[in-house]
N, C-alpha and C positions, 0 to 999 in steps of 0.2 A: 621524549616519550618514555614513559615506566611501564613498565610491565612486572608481575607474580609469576617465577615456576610454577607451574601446577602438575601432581602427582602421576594421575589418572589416567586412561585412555578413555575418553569419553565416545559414546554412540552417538550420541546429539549435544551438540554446541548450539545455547542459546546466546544469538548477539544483540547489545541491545546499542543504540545511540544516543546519545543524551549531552543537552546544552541546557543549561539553565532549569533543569527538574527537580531542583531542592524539596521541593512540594511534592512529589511524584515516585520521585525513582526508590525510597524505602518499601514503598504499598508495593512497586513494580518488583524489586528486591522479592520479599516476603514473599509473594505469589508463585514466584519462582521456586527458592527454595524450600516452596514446603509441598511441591509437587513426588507423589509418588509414584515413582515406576520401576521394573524391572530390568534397569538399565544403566548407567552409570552416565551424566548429564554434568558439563561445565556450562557456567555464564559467564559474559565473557562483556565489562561494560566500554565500548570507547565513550569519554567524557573528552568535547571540544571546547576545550579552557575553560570551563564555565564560568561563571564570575560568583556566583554565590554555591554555597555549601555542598554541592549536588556532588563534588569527588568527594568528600570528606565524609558522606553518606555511604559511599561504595567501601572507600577504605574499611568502616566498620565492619563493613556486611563481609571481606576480605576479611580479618583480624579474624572474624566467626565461625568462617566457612573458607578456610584454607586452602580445602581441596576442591572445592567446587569455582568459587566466585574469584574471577580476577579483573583490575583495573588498567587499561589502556587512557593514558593520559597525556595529554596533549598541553604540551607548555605553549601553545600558538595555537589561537584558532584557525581551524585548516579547511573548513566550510562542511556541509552538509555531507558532499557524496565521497570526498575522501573518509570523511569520516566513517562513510558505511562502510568504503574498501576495506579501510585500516584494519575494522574490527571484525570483518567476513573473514579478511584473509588469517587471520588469528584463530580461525575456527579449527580444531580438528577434527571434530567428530564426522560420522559417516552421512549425519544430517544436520542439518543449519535451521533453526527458528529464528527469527527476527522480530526482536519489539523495539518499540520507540520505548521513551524513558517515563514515557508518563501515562501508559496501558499498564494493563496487567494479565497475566492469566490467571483463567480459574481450573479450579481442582480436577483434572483427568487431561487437561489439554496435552502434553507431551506424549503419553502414554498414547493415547487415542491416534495424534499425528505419525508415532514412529510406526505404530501397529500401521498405518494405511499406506508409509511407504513402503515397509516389508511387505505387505499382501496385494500391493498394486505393481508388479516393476513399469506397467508400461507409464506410470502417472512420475512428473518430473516435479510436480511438488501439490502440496496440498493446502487448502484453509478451511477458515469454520467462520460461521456468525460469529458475532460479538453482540454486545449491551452497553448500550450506550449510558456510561456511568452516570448515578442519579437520576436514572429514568428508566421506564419500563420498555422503551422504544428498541427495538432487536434491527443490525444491520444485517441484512444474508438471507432474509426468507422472504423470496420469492419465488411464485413457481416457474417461470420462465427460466429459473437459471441450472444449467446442469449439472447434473452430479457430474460426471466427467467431460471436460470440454477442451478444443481443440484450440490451436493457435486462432481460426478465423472467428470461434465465440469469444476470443478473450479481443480481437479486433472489434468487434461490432459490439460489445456489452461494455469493454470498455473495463473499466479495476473495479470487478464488480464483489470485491471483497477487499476488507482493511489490512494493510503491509503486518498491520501487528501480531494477522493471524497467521502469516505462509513460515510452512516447512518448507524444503526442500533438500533433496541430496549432492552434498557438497562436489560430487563429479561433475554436476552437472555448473558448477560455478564457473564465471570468468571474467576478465580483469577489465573490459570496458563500459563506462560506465559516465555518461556525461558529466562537467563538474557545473551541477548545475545545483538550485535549492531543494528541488524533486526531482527524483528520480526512479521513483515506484510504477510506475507505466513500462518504464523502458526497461526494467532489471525482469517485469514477469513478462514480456516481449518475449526477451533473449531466452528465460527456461522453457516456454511454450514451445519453442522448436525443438525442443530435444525429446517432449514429453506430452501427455494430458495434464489434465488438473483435475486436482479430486476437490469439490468443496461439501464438506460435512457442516448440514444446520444445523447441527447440534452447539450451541450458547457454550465455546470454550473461553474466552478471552473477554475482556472488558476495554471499550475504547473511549477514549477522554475527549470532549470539546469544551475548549477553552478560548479566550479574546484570543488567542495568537494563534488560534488555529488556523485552516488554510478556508473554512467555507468565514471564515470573518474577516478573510481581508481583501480587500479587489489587487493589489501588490502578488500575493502570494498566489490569487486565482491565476493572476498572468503567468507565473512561475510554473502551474499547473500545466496551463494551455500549452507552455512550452516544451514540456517534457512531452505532452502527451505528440504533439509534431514531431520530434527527434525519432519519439520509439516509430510512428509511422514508417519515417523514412527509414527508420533501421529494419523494420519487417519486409520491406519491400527489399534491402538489400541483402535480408535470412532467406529469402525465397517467395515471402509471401505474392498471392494474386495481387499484382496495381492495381486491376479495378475493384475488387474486396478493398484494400486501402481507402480507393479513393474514396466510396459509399463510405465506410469506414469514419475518414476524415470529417466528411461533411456531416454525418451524424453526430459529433462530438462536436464539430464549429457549433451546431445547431445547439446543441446541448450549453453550451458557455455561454452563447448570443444570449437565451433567453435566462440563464442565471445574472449574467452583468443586469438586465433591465429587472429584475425581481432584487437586487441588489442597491438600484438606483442609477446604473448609470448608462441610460438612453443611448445617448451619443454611441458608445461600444457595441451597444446593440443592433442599432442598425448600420453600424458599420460591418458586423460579424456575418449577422445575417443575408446577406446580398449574396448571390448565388449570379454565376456567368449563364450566359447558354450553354456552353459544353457541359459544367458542371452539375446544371438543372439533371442530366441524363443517370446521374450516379446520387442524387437527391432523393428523399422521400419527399410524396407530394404533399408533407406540411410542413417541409420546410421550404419548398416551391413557391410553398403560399403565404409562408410568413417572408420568403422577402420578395415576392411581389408588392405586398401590402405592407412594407416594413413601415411605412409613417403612420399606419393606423395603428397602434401600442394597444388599442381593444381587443385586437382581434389576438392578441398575446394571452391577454387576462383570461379569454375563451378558453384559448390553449391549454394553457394552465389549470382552470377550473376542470375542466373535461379530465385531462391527466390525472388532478385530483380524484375526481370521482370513480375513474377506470381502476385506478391502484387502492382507491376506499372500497369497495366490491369484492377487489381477489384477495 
């Protein structure tokens, strides 16, 4: 692993993660350093071996930006969540931003995030919409979601904002972290116990979907599902209500059940979807009813259609 001195005491440390973003991580670069605030801001890239040019892009942005950009580089690839560790723990600033390598941010994001943890102390970290690059489509605005929300909203809504948009205050960091392929469920888990969330819709960050993203691949949805399990059991080991979990849980089984069959893959689905009797008690009654009726796949497409139409209206 290399690493750059850098000069500075930075207020905020952005970290970013990056495997294979040859394509990405300069627009991601750029967006960063041409952020203005009244603050002094390092970035800080772990690159996990990549195989194609994506350190060699950073070293530039490094050569340019001395005092700001530095590179964490990894002669072995060391998986996903170490990689997050690596580059978290390399933070010093008093707050932590997190992008993937192939987002970006836009113009006021830093500024705007460090402004709301200074004026918020009770909130332990915050985010914002994003835009779904090459398209007009906005992640974060709904109105059901709060402006400030507690450990049991971020249980029931589930990661209802993108990893690429969260600040938070590095006190609040700490070292366990599954070594799994995702790990974004579990890490805003762990800051919900210390704190609120603040999420601002206001359009700060831009988010990428790509073939190797995680809603395109049923491999990687599992990856998803499994993280999303771990943080459970770890919220119920922070304090959280068991029975919040469990509602909790089976709202999100419900939730994957009917992605795998919108995906294609049946068999998953009504596997996912089967509910016990004790279970039934901590279920909502459509998910009751989708796996009473799980071999009718119609009575899904209803589902579906109706959600459709519910979410086209607000």
């Amino acid at each position: 692993m290399k690493e750059t001195a850098i000069r500075m005491q930075p207020k905020v440390s952005v970290c970013i993660v990056s495997y294979n973003h040859q394509d990405f991580i300069g627009e991601c670069l750029q967006s960063l350093v041409d952020q203005k605030t009244n603050f002094d801001f390092e970035i800080i890239v772990g690159d996990d071996a990549s195989k194609d040019g994506t350190a060699e892009i950073v070293m530039e942005f490094e050569q340019r930006y001395p005092d700001i950009v530095r590179l964490i580089r990894h002669e072995k690839n060391i998986g996903p969540s170490a990689n997050y560790l690596s580059v978290h723990a390399a933070a010093r600033g008093e707050y932590v931003a997190h992008l993937d390598g192939d987002d970006c941010a836009l113009p006021g994001k830093l500024q705007a995030q460090a402004d709301c943890l200074d004026e918020n102390p009770d909130v332990a970290f915050t985010a914002h919409a994003v835009q779904i690059m090459n398209s007009s489509k906005v992640l974060g605005r709904k109105p059901h979601y709060p402006v400030k929300a507690t450990l049991n909203d971020l249980l029931m809504l589930g990661t209802y904002f993108v990893h690429s948009s969260v600040m938070y205050r590095k006190a609040t960091d700490f070292k366990r972290v599954p070594r799994r392929e995702i790990v974004d469920f579990f890490v805003h888990i762990e800051r919900a116990t210390t704190g609120n969330i603040f999420f601002d819709d206001r359009v700060l960050g831009c988010y990428r979907i790509h073939p190797n993203g995680i809603s395109q691949s049923l491999s990687r949805r599992a990856a998803l599902e499994q993280c999303y399990e771990e943080a459970f059991d770890r919220a119920v080991e922070l304090g959280a209500s068991p029975d919040l979990v469990r509602s909790a849980r089976l709202k999100r089984r419900m939730s994957f059940a009917v992605d795998s069959l919108t995906m294609g893959d049946a068999r998953r689905y009504r596997e996912k979807i089967v509910l016990t009797r004790h279970e039934e008690k901590f279920a909502s009654w459509k998910h009751i009813v989708l796996s009473r009726s799980r071999v009718f796949p119609a009575l899904v497409r209803c589902y579906l259609w109706a959600s459709a139409l519910r979410a086209k209206r607000s």
